[in-house]
C-alpha positions as a Markdown table, in Angstrom:
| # | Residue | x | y | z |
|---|---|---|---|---|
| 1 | Unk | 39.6 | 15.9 | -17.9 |
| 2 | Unk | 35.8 | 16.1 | -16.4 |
| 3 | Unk | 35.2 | 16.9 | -12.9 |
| 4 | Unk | 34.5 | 13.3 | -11.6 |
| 5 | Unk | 37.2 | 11.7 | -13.6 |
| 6 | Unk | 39.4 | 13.8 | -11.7 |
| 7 | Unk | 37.8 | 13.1 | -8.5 |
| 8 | Unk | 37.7 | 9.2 | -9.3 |
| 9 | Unk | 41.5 | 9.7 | -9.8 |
| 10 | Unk | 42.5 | 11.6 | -6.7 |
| 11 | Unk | 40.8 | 9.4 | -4.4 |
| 12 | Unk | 42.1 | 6.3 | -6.4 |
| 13 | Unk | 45.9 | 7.7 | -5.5 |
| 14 | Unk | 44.9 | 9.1 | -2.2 |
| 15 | Unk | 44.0 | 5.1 | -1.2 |
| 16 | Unk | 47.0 | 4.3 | -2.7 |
| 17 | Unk | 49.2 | 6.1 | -0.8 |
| 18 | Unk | 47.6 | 5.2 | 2.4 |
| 19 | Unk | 47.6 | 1.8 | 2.1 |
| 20 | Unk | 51.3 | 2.0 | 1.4 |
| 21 | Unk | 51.6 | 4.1 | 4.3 |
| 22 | Unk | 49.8 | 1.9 | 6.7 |
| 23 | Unk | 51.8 | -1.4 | 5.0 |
| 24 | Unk | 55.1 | 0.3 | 6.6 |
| 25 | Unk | 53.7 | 1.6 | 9.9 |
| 26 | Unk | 56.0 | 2.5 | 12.7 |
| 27 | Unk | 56.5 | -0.4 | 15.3 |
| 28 | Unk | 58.8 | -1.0 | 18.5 |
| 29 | Unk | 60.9 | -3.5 | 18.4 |
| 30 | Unk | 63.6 | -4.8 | 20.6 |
| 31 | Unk | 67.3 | -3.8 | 19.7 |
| 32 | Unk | 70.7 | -4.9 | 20.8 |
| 33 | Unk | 70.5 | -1.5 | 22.5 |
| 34 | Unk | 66.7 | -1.7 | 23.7 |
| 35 | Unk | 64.1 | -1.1 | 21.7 |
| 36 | Unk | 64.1 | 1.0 | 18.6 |
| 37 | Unk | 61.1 | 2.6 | 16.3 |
| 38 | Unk | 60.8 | 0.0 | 13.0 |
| 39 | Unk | 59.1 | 0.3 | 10.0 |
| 40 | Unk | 57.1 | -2.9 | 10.2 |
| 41 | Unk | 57.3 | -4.4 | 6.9 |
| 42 | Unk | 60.9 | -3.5 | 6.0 |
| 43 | Unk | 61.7 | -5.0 | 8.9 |
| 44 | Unk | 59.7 | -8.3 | 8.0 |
| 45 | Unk | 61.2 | -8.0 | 4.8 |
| 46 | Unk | 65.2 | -7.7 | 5.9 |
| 47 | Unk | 65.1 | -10.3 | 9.0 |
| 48 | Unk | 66.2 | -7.4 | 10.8 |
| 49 | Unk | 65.6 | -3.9 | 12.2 |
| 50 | Unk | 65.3 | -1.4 | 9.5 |
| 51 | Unk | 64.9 | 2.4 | 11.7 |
| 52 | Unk | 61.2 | 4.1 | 10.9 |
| 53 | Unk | 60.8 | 5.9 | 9.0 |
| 54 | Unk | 62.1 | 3.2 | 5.9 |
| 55 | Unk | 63.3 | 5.1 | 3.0 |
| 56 | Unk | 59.8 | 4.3 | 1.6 |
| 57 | Unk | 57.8 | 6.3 | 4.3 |
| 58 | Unk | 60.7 | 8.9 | 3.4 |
| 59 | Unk | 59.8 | 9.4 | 0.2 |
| 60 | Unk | 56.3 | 9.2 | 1.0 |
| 61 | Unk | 56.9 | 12.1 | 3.0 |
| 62 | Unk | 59.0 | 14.4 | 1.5 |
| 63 | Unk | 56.2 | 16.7 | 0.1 |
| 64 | Unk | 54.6 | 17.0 | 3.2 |
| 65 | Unk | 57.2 | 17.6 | 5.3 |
| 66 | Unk | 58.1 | 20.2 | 2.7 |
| 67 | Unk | 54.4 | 21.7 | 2.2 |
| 68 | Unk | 54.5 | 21.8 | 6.2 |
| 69 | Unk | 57.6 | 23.7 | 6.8 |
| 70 | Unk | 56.7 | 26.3 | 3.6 |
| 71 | Unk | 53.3 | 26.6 | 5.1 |
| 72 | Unk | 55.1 | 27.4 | 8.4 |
| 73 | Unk | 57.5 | 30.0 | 7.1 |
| 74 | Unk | 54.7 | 31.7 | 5.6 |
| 75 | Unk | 52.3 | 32.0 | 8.3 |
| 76 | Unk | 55.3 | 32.9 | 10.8 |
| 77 | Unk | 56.2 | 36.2 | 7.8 |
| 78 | Unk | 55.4 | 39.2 | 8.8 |
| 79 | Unk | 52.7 | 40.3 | 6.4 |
| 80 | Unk | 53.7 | 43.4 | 4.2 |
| 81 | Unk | 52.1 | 46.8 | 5.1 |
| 82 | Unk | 49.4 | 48.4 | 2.7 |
């Protein structure tokens, strides 16, 4: 695969996945017990209040969270001696 195919590629799923993330952006909404963080569109979606993050903003996540908290382990390890 050349160079700018793979470029074309990345930023093609990169807008992807934003746009899906923006579509199911986190909104307050008023609850039976005051008001509650939403996902915006699931909510639209179910007639109802559907807690942020939505299972797809879960998934959407997962990585990141994970990359974060490895990336934070790391940096927190005591760096071997020479």
């Amino acid at each position: 695969m050349n160079d700018e195919l793979l470029r074309e590629t990345a930023l093609a799923l990169y807008l992807g996945v934003e746009m899906l993330s923006n579509l199911h952006c986190e909104v307050e909404l008023e609850g039976n017990d005051g008001k509650v963080e939403a996902c915006a569109h699931c909510s639209a979606l179910a007639d109802g209040i559907v807690a942020y993050p939505c299972p797809t903003v879960q998934i959407l996540l997962t990585d990141v969270i994970e990359e974060t908290t490895s990336a934070s382990e790391t940096s927190e390890s005591p760096e071997p001696s020479a």
